[in-house]
Chimera marker file (.cmm) of the C-alpha trace (Angstrom):
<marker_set name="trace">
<marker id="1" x="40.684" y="104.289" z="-168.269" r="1" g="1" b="0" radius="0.5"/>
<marker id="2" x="37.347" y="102.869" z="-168.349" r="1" g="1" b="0" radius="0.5"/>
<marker id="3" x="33.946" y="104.528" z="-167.806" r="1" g="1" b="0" radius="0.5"/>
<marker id="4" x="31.814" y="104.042" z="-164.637" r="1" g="1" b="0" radius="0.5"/>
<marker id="5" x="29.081" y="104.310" z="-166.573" r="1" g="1" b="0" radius="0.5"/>
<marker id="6" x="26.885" y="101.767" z="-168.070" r="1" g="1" b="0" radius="0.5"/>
<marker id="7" x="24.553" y="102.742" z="-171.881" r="1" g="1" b="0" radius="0.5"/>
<marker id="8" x="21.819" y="100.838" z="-172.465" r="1" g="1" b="0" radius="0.5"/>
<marker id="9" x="18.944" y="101.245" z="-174.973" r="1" g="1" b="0" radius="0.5"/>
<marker id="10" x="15.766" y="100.014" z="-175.796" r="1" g="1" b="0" radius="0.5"/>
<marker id="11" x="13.291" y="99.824" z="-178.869" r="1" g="1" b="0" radius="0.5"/>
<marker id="12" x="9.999" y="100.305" z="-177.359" r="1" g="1" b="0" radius="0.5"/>
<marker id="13" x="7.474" y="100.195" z="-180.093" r="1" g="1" b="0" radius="0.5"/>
<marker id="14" x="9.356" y="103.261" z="-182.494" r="1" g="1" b="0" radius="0.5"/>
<marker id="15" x="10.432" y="104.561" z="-179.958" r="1" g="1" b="0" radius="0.5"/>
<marker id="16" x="14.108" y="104.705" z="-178.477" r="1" g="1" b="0" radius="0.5"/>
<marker id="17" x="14.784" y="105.393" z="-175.460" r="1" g="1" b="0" radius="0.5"/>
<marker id="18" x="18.599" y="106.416" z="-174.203" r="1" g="1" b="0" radius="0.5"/>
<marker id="19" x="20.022" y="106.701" z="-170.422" r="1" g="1" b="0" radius="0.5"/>
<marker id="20" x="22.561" y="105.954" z="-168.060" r="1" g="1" b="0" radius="0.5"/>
<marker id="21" x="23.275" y="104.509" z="-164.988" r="1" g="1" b="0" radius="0.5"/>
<marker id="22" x="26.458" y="104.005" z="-162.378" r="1" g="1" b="0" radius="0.5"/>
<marker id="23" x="27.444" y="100.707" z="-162.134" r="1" g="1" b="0" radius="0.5"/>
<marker id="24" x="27.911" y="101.151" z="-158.428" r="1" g="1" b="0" radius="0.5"/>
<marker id="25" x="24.674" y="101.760" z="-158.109" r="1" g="1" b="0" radius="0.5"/>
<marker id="26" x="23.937" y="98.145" z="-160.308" r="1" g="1" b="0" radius="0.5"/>
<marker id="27" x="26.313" y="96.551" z="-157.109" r="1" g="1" b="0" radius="0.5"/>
<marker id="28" x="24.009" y="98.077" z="-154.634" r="1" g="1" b="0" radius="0.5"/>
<marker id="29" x="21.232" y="97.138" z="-156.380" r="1" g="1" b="0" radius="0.5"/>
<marker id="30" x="21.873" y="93.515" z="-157.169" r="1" g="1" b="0" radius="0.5"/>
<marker id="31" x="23.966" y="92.819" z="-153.821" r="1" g="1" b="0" radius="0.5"/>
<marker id="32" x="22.278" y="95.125" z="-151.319" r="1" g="1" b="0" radius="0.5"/>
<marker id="33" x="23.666" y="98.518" z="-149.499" r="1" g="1" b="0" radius="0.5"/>
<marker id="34" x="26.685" y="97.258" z="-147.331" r="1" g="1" b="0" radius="0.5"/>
<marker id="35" x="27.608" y="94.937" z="-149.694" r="1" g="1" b="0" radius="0.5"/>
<marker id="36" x="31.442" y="95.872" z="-149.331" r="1" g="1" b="0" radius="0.5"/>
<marker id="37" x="31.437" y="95.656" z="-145.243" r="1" g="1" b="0" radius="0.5"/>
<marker id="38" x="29.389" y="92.012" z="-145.632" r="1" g="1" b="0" radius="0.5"/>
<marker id="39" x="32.624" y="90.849" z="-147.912" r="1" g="1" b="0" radius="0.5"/>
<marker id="40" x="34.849" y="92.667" z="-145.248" r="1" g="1" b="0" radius="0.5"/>
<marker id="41" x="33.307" y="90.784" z="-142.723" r="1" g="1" b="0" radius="0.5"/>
<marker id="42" x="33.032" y="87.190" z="-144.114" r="1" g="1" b="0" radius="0.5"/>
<marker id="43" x="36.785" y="87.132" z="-146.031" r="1" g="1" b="0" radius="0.5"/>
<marker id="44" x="38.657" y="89.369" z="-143.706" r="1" g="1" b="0" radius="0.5"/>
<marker id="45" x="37.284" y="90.106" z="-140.249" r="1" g="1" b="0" radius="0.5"/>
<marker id="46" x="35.557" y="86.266" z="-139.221" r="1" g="1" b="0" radius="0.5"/>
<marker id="47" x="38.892" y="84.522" z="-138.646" r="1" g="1" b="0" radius="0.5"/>
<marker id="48" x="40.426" y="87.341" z="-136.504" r="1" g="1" b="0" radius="0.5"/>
<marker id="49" x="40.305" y="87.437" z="-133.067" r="1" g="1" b="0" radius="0.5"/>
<marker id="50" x="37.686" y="89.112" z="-131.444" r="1" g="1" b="0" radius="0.5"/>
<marker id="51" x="39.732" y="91.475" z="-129.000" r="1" g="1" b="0" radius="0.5"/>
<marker id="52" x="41.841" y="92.547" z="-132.237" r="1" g="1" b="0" radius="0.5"/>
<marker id="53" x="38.184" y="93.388" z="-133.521" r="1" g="1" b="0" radius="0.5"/>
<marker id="54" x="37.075" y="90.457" z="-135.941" r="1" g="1" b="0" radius="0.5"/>
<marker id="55" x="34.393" y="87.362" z="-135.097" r="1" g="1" b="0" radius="0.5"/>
<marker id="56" x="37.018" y="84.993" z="-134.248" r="1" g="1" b="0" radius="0.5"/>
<marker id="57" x="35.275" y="82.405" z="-135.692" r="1" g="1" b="0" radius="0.5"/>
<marker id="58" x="32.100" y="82.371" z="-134.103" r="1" g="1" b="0" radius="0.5"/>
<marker id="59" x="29.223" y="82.308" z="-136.013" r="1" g="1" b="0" radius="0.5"/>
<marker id="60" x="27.261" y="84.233" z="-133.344" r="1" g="1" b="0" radius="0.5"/>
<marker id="61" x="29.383" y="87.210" z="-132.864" r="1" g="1" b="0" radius="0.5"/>
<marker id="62" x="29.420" y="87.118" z="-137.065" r="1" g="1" b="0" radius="0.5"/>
<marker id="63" x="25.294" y="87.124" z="-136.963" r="1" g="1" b="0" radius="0.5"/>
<marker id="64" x="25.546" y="89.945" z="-134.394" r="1" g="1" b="0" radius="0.5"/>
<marker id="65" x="27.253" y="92.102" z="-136.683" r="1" g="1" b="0" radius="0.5"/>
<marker id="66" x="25.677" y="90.699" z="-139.643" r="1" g="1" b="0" radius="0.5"/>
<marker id="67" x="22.117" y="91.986" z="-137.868" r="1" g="1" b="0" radius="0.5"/>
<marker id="68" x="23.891" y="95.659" z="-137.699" r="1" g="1" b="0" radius="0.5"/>
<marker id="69" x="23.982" y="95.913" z="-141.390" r="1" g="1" b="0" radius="0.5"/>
<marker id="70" x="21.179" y="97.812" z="-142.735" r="1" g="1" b="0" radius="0.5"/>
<marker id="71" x="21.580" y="95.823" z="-146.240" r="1" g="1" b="0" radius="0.5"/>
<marker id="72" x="24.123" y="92.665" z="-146.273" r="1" g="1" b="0" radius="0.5"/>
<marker id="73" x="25.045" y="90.601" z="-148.894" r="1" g="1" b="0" radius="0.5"/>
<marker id="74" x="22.314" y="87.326" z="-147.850" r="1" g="1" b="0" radius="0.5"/>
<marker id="75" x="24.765" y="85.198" z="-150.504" r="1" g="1" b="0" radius="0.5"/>
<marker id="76" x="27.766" y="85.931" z="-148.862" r="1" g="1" b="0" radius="0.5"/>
<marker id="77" x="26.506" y="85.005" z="-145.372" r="1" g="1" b="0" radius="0.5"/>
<marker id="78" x="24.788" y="81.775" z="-146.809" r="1" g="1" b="0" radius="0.5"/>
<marker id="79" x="27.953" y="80.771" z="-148.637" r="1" g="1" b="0" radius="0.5"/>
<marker id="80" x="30.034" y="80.962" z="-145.051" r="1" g="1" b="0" radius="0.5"/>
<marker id="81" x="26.881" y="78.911" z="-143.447" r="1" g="1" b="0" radius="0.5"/>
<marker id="82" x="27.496" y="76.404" z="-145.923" r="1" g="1" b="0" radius="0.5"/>
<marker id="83" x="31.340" y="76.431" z="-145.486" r="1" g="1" b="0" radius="0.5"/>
<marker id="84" x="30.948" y="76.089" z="-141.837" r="1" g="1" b="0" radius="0.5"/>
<marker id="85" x="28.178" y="74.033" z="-141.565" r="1" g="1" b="0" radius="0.5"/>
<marker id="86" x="27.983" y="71.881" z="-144.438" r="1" g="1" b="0" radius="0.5"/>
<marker id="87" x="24.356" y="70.194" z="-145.164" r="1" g="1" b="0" radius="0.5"/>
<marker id="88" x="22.803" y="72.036" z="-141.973" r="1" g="1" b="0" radius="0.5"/>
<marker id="89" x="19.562" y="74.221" z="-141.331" r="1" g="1" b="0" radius="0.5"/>
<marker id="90" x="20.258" y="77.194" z="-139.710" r="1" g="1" b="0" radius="0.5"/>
<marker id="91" x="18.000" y="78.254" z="-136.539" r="1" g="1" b="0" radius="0.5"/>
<marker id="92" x="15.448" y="80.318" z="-138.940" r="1" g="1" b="0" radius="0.5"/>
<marker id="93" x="14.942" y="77.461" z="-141.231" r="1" g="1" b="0" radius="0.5"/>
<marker id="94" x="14.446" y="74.477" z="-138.633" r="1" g="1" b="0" radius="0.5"/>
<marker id="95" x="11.821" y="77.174" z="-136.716" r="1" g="1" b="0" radius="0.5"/>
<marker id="96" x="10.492" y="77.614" z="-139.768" r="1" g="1" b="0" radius="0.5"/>
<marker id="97" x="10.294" y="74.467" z="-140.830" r="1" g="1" b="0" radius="0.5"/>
<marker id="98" x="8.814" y="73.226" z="-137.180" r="1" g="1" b="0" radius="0.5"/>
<marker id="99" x="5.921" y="75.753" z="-138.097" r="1" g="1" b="0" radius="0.5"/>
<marker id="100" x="5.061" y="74.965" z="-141.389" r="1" g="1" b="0" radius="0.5"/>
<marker id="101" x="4.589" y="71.213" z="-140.100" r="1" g="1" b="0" radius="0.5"/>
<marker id="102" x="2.493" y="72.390" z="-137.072" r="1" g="1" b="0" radius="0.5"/>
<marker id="103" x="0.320" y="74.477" z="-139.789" r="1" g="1" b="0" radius="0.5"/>
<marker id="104" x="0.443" y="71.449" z="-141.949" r="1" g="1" b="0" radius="0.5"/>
<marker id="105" x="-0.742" y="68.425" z="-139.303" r="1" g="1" b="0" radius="0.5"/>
<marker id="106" x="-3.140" y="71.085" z="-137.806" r="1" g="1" b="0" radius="0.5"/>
<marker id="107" x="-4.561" y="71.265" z="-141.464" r="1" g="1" b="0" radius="0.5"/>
<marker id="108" x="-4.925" y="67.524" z="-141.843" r="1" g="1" b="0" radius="0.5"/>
<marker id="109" x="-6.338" y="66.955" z="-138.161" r="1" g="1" b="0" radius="0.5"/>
<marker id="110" x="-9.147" y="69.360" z="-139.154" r="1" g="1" b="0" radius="0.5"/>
<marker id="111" x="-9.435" y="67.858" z="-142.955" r="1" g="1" b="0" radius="0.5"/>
<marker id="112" x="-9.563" y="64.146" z="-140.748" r="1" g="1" b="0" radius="0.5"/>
<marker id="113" x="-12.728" y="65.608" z="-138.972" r="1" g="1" b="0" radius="0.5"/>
<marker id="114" x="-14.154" y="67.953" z="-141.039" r="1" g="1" b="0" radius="0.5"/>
<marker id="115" x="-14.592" y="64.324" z="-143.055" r="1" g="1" b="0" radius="0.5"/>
<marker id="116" x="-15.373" y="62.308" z="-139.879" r="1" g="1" b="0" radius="0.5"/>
<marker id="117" x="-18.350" y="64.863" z="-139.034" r="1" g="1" b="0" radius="0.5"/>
<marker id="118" x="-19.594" y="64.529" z="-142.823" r="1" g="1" b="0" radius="0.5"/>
<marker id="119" x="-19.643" y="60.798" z="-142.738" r="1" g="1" b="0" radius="0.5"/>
<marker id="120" x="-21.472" y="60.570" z="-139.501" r="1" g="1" b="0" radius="0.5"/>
<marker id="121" x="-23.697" y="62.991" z="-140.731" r="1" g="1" b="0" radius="0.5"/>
<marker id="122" x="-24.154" y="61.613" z="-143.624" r="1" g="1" b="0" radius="0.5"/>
<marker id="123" x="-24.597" y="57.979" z="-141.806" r="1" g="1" b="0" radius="0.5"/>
<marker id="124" x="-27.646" y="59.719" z="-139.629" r="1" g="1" b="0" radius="0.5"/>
<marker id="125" x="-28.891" y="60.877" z="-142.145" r="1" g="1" b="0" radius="0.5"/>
<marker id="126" x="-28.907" y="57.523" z="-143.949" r="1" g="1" b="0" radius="0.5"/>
<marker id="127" x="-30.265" y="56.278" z="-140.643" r="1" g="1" b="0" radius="0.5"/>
<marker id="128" x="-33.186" y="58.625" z="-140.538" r="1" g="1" b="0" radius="0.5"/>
<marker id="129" x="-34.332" y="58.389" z="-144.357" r="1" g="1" b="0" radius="0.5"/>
<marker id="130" x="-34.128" y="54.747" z="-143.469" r="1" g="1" b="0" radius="0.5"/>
<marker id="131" x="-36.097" y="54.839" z="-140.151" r="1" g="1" b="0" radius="0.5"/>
<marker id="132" x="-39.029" y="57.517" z="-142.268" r="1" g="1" b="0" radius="0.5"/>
<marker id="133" x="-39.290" y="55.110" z="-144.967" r="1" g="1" b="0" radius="0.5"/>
<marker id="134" x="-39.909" y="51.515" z="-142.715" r="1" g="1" b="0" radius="0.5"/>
<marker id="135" x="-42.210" y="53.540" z="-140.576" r="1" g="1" b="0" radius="0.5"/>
<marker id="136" x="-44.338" y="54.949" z="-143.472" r="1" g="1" b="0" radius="0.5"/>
<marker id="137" x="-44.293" y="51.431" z="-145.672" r="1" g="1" b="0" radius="0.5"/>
<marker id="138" x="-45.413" y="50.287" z="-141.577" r="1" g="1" b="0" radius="0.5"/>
<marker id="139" x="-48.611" y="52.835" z="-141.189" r="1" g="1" b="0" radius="0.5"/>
<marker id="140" x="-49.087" y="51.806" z="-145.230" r="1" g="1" b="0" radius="0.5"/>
<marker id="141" x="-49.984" y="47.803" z="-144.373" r="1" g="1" b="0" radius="0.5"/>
<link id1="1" id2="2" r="1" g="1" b="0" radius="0.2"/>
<link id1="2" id2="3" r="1" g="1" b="0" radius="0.2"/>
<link id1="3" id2="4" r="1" g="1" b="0" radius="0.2"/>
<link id1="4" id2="5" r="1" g="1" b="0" radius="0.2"/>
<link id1="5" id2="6" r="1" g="1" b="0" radius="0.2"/>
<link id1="6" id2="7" r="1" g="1" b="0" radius="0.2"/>
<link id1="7" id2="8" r="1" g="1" b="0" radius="0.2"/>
<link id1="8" id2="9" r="1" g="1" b="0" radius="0.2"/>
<link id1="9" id2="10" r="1" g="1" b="0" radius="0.2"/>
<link id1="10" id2="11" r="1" g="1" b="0" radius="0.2"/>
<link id1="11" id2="12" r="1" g="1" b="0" radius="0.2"/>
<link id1="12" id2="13" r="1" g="1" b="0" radius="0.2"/>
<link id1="13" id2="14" r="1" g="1" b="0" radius="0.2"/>
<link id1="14" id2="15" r="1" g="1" b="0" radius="0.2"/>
<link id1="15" id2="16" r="1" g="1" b="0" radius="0.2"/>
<link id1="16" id2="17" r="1" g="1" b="0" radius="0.2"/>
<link id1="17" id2="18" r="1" g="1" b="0" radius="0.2"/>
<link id1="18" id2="19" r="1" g="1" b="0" radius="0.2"/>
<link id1="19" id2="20" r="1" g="1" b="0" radius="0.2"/>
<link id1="20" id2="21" r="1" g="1" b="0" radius="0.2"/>
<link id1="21" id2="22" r="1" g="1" b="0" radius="0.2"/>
<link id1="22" id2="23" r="1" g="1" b="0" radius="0.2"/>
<link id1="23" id2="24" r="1" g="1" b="0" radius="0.2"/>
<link id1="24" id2="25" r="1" g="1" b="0" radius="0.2"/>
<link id1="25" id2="26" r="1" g="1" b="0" radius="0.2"/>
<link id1="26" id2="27" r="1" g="1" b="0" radius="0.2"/>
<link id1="27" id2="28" r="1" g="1" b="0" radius="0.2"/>
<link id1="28" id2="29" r="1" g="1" b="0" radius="0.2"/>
<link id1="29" id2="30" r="1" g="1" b="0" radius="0.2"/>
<link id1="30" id2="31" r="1" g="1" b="0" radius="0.2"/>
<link id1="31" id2="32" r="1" g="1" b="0" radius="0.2"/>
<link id1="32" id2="33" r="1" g="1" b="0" radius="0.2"/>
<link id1="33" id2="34" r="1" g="1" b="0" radius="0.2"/>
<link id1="34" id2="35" r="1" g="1" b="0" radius="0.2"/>
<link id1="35" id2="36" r="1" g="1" b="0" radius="0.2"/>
<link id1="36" id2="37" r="1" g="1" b="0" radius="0.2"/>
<link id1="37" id2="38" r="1" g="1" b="0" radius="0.2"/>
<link id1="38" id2="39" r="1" g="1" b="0" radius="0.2"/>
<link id1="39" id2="40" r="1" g="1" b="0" radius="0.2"/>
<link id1="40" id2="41" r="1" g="1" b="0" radius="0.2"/>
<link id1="41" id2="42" r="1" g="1" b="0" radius="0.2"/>
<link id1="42" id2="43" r="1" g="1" b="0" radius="0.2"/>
<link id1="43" id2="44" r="1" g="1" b="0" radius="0.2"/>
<link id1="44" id2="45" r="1" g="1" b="0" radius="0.2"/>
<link id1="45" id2="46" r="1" g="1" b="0" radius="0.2"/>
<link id1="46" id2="47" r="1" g="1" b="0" radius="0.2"/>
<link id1="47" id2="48" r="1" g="1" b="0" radius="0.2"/>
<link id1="48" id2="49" r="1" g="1" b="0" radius="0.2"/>
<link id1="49" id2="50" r="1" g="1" b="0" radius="0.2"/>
<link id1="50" id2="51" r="1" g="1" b="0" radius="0.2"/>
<link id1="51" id2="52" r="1" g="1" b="0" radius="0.2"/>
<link id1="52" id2="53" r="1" g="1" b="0" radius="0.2"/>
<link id1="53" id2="54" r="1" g="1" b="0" radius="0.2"/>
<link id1="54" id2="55" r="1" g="1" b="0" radius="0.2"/>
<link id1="55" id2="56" r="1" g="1" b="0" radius="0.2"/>
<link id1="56" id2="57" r="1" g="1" b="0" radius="0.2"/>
<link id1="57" id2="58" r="1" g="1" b="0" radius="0.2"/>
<link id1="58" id2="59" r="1" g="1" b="0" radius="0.2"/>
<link id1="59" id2="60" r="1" g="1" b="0" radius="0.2"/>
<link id1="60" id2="61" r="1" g="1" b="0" radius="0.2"/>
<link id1="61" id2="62" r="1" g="1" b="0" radius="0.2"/>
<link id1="62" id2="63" r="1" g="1" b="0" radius="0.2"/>
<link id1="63" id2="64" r="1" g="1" b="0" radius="0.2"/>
<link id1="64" id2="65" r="1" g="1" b="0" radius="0.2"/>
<link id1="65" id2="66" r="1" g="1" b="0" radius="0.2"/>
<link id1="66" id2="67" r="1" g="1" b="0" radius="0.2"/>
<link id1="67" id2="68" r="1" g="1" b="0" radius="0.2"/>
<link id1="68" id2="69" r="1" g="1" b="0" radius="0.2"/>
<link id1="69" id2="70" r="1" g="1" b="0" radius="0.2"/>
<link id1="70" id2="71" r="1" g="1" b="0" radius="0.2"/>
<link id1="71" id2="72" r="1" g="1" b="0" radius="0.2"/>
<link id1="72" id2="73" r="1" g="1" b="0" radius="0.2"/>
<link id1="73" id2="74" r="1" g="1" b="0" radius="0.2"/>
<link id1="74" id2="75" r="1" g="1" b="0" radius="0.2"/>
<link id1="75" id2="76" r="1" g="1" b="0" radius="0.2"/>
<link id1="76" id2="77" r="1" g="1" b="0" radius="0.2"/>
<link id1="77" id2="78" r="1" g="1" b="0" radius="0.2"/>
<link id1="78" id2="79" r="1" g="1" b="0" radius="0.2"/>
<link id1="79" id2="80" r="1" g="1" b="0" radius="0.2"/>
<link id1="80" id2="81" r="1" g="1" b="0" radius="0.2"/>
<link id1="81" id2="82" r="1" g="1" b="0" radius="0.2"/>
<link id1="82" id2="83" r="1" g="1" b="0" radius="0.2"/>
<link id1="83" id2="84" r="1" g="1" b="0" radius="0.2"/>
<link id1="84" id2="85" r="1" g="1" b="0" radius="0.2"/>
<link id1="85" id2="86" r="1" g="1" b="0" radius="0.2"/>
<link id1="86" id2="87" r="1" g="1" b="0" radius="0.2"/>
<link id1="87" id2="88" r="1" g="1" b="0" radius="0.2"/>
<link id1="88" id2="89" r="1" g="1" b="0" radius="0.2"/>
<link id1="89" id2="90" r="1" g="1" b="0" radius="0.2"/>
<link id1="90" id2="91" r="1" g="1" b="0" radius="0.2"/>
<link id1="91" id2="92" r="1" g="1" b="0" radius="0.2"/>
<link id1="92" id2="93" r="1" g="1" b="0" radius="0.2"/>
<link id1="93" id2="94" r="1" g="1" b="0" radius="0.2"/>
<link id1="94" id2="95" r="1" g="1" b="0" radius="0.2"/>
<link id1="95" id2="96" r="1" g="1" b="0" radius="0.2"/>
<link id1="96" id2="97" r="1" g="1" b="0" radius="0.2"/>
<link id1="97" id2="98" r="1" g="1" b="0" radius="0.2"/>
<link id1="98" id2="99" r="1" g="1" b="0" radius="0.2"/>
<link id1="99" id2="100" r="1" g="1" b="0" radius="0.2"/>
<link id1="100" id2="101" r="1" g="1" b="0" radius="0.2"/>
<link id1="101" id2="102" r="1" g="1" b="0" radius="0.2"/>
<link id1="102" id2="103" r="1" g="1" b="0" radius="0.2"/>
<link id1="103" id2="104" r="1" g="1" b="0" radius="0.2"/>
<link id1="104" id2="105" r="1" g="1" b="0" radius="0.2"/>
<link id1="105" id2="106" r="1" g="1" b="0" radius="0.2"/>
<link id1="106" id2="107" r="1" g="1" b="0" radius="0.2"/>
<link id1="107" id2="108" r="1" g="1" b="0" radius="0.2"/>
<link id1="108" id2="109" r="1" g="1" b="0" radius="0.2"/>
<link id1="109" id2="110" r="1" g="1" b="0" radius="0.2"/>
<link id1="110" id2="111" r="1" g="1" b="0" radius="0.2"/>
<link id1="111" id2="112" r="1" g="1" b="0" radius="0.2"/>
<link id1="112" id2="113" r="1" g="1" b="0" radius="0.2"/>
<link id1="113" id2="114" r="1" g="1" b="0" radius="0.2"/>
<link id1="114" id2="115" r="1" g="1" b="0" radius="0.2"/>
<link id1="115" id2="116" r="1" g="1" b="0" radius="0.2"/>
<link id1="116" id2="117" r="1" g="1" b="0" radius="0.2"/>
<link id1="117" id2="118" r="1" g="1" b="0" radius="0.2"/>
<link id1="118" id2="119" r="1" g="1" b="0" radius="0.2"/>
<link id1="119" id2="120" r="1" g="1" b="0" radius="0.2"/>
<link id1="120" id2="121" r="1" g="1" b="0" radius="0.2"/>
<link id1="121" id2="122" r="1" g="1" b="0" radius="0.2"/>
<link id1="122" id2="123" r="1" g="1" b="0" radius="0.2"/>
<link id1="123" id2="124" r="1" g="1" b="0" radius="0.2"/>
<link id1="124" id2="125" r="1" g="1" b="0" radius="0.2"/>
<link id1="125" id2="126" r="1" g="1" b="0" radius="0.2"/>
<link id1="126" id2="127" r="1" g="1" b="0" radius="0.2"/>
<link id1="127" id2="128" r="1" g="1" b="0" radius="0.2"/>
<link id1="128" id2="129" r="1" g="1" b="0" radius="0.2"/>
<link id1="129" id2="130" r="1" g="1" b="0" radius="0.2"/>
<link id1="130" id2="131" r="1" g="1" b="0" radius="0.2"/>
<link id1="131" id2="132" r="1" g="1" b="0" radius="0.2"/>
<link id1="132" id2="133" r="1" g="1" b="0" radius="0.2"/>
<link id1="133" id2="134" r="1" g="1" b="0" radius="0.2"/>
<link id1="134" id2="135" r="1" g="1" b="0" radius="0.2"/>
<link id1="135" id2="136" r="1" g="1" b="0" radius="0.2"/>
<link id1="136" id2="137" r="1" g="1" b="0" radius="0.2"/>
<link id1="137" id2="138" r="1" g="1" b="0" radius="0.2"/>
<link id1="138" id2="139" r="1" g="1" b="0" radius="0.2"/>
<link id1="139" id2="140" r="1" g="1" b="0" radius="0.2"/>
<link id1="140" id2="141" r="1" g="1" b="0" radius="0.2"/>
</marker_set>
């Protein structure tokens, strides 16, 4: 029978350093607390029917209990997105993406006449040393 335990060491400078760790704990780490009830829900539970207690195959009444998981598995709900829904954005990442492009042409529009205002200022200027320099060759003849 194996050991649930995991030995690792490590040569820091001369020194060695020795401990252990649970590799259930490594699953919750690397996967996220319900880990186990996120698999349970995406492999077993989505294609039952939903008065027998399962998501029958919605993707909303999946989400719902998705969002009562204090830690899922994000991979495991990704990889059923993508099995559902091949080559599509979910809701988050089309609102997201609607933002960032708002942000972004906001961003240009005020680059666009932030340089506008410096080339007409820079134009009146122009004008003016242009305008000081006839009148004072003027008052010179």
């Amino acid at each position: 029978m194996s050991s649930n335990k995991k030995q690792v060491k490590f040569n820091t400078n001369t020194m060695i350093i020795h401990y252990e760790y649970d590799r259930n704990q490594e699953y919750i780490d690397k996967k996220g607390k319900d880990w186990q009830r996120t698999h349970d829900l995406r492999y077993r539970e989505f294609h039952i029917p939903v008065e027998k207690g399962g998501c029958g195959n919605n993707w909303n009444v999946f989400e719902k209990k998705i969002d009562e998981l204090e830690e899922p598995d994000w991979c495991l709900v990704g990889g059923l997105w993508n099995k559902l829904y091949p080559m599509c954005k979910r809701n988050e990442e089309i609102n997201e993406d609607d933002s960032e492009s708002e942000t972004e042409s906001e961003t240009e529009s005020e680059t666009e006449s932030e340089t506008k205002s410096e080339t007409e200022s820079e134009t009146e200027s122009e004008t003016e040393s242009e305008t000081e320099s006839e009148t004072k060759s003027n008052t010179e003849k």
